[in-house]
N, C-alpha and C positions, 0 to 999 in steps of 0.2 A: 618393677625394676625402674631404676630412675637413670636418665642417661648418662654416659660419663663428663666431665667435663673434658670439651676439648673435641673429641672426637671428633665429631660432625660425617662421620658415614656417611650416614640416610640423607645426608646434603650435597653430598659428593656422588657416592657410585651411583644410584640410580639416577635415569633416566627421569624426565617429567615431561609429559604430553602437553599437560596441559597449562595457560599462560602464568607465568610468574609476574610481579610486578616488574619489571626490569627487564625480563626477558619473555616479551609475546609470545614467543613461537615454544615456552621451556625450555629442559637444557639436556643435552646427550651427557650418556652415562661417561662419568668417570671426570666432569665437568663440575667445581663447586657454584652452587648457587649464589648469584648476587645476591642475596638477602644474607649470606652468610658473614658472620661477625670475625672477626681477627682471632677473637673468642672461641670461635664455635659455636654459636649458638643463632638461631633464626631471628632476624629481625621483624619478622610480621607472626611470629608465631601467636597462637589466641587473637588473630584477625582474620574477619573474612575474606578475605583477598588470598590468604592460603591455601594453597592448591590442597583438594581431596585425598590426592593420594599417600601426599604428608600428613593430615590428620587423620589415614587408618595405619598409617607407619608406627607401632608402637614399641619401644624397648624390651626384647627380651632375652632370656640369654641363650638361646640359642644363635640368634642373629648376633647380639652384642660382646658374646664371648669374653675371654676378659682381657684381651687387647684392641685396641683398633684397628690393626690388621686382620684380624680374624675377621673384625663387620665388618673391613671393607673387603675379603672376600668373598665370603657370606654373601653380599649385596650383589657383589660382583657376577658371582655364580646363580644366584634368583636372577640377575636382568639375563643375562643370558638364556636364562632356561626360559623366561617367558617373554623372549623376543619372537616376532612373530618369523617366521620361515620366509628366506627371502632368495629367489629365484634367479 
């Protein structure tokens, strides 16, 4: 599956632990990523400095559905469920 244009979900709802160029600390869910274009699309994408988590993020259509509101609930609802339990 190839991604929609525009979209940018998987930029947005999830969460990222770990450092971004731009943002050391990554970014809480529901936050777009400063790398993220006007476009929609990543500006370090196919560079090492991309955080892991975004390179096993892959388009499919279960998560991508065929709106953008659907991946970003989708997303939405995965950070959630693997957020860790908090006291």
């Amino acid at each position: 599956m190839i991604c929609r244009p525009g979209c940018a979900a998987c930029c947005i709802a999830p969460s990222i632990s770990s450092p971004i160029p731009g943002m050391p600390h990554g970014k809480p869910a529901g936050v777009p990523c400063i790398q993220l274009t006007e476009e929609g699309r990543c500006k370090i994408f196919g560079k090492p400095e991309r955080p892991i988590v975004c390179l096993s993020l892959e388009p499919e259509p279960e998560m991508c559905g065929e709106t953008r509101e659907h991946a970003m609930t989708w997303l939405h609802a995965l950070e959630i469920s693997t957020s860790p339990v908090k006291s």
